[in-house]
TORPA-4810 file (N, C-alpha, C, O; in nm, 3 decimals):
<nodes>
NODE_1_15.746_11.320_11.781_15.637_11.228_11.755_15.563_11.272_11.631_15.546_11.392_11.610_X
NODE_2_15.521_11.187_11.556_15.445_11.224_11.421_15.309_11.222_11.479_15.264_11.182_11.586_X
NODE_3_15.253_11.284_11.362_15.122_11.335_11.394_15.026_11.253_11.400_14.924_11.291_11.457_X
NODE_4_15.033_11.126_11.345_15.003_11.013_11.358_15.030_10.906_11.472_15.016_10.786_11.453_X
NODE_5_15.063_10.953_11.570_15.088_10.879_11.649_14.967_10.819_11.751_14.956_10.700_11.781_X
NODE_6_14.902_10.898_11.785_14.770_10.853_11.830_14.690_10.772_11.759_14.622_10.686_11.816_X
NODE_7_14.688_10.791_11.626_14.613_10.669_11.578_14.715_10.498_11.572_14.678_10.380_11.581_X
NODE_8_14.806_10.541_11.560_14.881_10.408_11.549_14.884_10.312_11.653_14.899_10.191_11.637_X
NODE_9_14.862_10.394_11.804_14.832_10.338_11.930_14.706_10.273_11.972_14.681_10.158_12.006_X
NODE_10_14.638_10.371_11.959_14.487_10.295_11.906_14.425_10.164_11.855_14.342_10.088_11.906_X
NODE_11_14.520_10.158_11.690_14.541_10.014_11.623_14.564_9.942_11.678_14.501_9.837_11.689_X
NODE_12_14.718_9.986_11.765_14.784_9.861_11.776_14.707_9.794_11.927_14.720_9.673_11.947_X
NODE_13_14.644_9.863_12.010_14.584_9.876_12.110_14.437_9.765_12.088_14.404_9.678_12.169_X
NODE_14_14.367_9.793_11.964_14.247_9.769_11.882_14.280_9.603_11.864_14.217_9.508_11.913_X
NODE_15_14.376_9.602_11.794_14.430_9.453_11.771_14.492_9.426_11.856_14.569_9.348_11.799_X
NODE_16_14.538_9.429_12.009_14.602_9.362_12.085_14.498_9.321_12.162_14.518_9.204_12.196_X
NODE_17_14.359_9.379_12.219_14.242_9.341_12.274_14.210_9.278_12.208_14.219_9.169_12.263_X
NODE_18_14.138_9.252_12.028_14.105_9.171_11.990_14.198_9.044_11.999_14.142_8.939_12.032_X
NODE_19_14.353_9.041_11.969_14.386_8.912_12.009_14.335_8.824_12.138_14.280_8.715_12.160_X
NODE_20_14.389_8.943_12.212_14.317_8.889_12.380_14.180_8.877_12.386_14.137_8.889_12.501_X
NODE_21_14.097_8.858_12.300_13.945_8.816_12.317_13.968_8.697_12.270_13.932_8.599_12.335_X
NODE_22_14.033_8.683_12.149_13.981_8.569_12.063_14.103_8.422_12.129_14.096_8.301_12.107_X
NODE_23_14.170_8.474_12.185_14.247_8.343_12.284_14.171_8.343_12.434_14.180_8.249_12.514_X
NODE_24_14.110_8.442_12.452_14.014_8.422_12.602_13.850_8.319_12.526_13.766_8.258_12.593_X
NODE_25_13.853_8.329_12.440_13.731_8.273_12.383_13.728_8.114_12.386_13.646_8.024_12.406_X
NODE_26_13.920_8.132_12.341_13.963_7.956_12.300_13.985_7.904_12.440_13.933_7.799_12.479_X
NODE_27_14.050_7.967_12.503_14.091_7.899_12.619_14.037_7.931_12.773_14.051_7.858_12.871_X
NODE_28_13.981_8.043_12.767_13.912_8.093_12.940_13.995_8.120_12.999_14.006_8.112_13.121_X
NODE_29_14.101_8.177_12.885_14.189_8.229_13.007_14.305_8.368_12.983_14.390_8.386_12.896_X
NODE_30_14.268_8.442_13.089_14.268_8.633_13.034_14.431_8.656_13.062_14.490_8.759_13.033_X
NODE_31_14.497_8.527_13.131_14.616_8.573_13.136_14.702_8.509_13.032_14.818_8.549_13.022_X
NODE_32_14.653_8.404_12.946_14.718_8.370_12.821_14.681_8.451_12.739_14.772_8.467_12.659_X
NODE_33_14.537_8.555_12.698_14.524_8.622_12.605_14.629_8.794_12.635_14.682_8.868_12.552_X
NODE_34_14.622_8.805_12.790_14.732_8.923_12.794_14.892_8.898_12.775_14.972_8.989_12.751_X
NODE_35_14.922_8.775_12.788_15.045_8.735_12.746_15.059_8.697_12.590_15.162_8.645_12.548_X
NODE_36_14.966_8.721_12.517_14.952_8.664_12.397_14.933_8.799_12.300_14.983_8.802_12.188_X
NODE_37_14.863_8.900_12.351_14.914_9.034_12.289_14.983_9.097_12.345_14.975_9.207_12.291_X
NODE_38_15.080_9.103_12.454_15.170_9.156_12.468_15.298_9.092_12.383_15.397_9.157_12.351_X
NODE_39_15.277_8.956_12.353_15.426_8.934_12.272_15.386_8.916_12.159_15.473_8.869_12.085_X
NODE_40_15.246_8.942_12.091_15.272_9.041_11.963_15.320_9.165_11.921_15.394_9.194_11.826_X
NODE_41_15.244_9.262_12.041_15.289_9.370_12.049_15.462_9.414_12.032_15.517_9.477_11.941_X
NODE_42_15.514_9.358_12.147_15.633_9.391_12.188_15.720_9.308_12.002_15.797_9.375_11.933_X
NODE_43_15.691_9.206_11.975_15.795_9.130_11.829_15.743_9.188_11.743_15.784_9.156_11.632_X
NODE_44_15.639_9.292_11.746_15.571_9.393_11.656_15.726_9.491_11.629_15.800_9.513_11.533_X
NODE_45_15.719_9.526_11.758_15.806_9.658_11.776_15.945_9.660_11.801_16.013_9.763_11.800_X
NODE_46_15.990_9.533_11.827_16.085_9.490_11.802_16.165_9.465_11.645_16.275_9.512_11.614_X
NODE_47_16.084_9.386_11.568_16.085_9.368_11.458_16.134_9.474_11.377_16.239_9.462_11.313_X
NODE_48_16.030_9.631_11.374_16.017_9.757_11.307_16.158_9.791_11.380_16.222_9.841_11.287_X
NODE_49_16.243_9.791_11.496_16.336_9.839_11.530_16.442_9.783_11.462_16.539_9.855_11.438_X
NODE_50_16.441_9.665_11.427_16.529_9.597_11.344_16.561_9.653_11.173_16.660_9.661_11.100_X
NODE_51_16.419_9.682_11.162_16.426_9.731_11.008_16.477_9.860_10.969_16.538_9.892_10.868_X
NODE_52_16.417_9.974_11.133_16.510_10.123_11.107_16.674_10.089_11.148_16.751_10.165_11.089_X
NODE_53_16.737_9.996_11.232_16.889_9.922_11.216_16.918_9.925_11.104_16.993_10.005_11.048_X
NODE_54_16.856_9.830_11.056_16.893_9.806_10.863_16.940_9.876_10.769_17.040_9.867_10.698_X
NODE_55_16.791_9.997_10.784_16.769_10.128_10.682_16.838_10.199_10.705_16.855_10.269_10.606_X
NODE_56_16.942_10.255_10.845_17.004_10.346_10.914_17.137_10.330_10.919_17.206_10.426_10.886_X
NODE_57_17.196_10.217_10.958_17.271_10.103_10.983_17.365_10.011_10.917_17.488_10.009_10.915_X
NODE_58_17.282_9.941_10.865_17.293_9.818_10.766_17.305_9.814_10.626_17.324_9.709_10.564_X
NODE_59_17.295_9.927_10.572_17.335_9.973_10.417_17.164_9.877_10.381_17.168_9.777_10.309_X
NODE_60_17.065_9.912_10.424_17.000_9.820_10.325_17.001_9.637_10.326_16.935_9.563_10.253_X
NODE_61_17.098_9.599_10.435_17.097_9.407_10.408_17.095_9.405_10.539_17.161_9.479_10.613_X
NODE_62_17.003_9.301_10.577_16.985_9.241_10.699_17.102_9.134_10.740_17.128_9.082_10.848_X
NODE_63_17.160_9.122_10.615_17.295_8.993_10.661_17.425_9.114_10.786_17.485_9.067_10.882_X
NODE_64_17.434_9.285_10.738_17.490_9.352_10.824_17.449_9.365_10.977_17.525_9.394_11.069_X
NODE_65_17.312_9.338_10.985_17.275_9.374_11.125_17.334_9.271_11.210_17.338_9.154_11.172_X
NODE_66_17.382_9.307_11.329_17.462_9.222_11.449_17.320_9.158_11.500_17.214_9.201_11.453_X
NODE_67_17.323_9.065_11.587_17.210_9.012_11.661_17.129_9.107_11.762_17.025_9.073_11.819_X
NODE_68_17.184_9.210_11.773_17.129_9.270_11.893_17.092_9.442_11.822_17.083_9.545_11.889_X
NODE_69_17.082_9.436_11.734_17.065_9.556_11.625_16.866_9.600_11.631_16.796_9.699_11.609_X
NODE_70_16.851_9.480_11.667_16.668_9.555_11.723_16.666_9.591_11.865_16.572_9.657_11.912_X
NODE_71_16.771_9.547_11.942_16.798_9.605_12.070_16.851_9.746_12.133_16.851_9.798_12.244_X
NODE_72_16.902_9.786_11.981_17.056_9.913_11.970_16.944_10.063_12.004_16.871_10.109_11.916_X
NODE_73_16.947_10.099_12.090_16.931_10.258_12.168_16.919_10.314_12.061_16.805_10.352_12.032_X
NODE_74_17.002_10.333_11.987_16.962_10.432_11.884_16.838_10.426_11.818_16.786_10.534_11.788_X
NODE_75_16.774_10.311_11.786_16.645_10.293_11.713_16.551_10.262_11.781_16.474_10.170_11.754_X
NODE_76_16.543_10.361_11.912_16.451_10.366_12.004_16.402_10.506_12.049_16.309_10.519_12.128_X
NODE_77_16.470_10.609_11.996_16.488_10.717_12.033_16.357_10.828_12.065_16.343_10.929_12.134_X
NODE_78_16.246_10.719_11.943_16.117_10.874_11.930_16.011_10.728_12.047_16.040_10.610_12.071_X
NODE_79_15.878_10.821_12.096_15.819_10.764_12.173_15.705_10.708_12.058_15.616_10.663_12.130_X
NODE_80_15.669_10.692_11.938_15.620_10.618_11.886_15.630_10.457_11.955_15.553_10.397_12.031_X
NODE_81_15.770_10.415_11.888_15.763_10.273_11.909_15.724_10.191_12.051_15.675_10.079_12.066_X
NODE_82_15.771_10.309_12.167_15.782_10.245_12.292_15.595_10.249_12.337_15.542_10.174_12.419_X
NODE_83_15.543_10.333_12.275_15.380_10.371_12.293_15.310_10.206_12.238_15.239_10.123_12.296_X
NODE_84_15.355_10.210_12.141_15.308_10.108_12.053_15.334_9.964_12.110_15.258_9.886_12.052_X
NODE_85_15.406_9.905_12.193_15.406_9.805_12.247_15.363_9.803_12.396_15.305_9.713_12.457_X
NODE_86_15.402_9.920_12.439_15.384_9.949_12.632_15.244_9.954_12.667_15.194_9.918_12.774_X
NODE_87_15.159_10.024_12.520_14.985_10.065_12.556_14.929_9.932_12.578_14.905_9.882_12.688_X
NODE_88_14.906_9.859_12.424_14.873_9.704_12.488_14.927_9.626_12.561_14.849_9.546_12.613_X
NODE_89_15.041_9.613_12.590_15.118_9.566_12.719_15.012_9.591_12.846_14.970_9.495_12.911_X
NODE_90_14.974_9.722_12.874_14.907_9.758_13.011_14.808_9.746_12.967_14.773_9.653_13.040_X
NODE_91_14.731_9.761_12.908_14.615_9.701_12.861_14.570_9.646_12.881_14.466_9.662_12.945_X
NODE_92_14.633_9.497_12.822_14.598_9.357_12.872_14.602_9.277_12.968_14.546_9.167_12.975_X
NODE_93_14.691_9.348_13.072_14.717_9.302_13.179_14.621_9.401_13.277_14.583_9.354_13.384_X
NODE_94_14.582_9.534_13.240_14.429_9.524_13.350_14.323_9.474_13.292_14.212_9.448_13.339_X
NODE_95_14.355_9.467_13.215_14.193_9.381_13.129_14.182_9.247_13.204_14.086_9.208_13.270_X
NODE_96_14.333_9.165_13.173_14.324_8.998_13.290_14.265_9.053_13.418_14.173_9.000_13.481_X
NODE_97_14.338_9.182_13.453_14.347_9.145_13.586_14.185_9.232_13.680_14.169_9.246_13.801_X
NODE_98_14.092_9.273_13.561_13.950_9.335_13.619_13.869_9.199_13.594_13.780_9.151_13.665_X
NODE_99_13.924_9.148_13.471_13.841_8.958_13.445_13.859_8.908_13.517_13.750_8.876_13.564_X
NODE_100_13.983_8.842_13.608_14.013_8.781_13.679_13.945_8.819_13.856_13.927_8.739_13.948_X
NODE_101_13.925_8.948_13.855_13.909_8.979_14.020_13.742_8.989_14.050_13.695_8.997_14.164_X
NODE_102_13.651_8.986_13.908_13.499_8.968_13.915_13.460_8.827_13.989_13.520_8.720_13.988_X
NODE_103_13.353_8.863_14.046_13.303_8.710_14.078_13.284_8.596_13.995_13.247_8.623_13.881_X
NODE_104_13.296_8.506_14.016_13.257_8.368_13.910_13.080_8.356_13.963_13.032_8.357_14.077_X
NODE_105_13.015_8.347_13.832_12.909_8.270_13.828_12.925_8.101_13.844_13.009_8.027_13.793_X
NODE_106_12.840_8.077_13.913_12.839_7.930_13.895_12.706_7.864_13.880_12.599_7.922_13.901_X
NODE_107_12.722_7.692_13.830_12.631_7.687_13.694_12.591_7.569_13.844_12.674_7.512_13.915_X
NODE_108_12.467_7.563_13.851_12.339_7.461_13.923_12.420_7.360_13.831_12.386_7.241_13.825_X
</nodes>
């Protein structure tokens, strides 16, 4: 793990709550905003797995990578990437799920 790894979790953690505020804001609802940074998160980290395929892999051209080359084990190997999608993943889903289990106010 690089030494940087704690902060990168953080970020990505930082901006996966803020997504999930600002779609709980639009819509009132904590399980579209935890489903809504988790599949940033995760096509975040997906994506970057595709590109070490490429760089590793692929000579450099994305036309070499097979379809399943952001999927390939090998470019999964350090716990960076899996931190980086799994933190806001759980995140957001106790965040829905402490919003969701509070009482509702209700309006006279």
């Amino acid at each position: 793990m690089g030494s940087d790894c704690g902060v990168g979790v953080i970020a990505h953690l930082a901006l996966a709550i803020g997504l999930q505020l600002l779609v709980v804001a639009a819509t009132r609802c904590w399980w579209g905003g935890a489903f809504a940074a988790a599949a940033w998160a995760i096509s975040r980290e997906l994506t970057q797995a595709e590109y070490r395929w490429i760089e590793h892999h692929g000579g450099g051209l994305r036309a070499n990578m097979p379809w399943w080359g952001g999927f390939d084990p090998i470019v999964w190997q350090k716990a960076d990437p899996w931190l980086d999608w799994l933190v806001p993943t759980v995140f957001g889903v106790i965040i829905a799920l402490i919003a969701t289990q509070r009482p509702q106010r209700r309006t006279p």
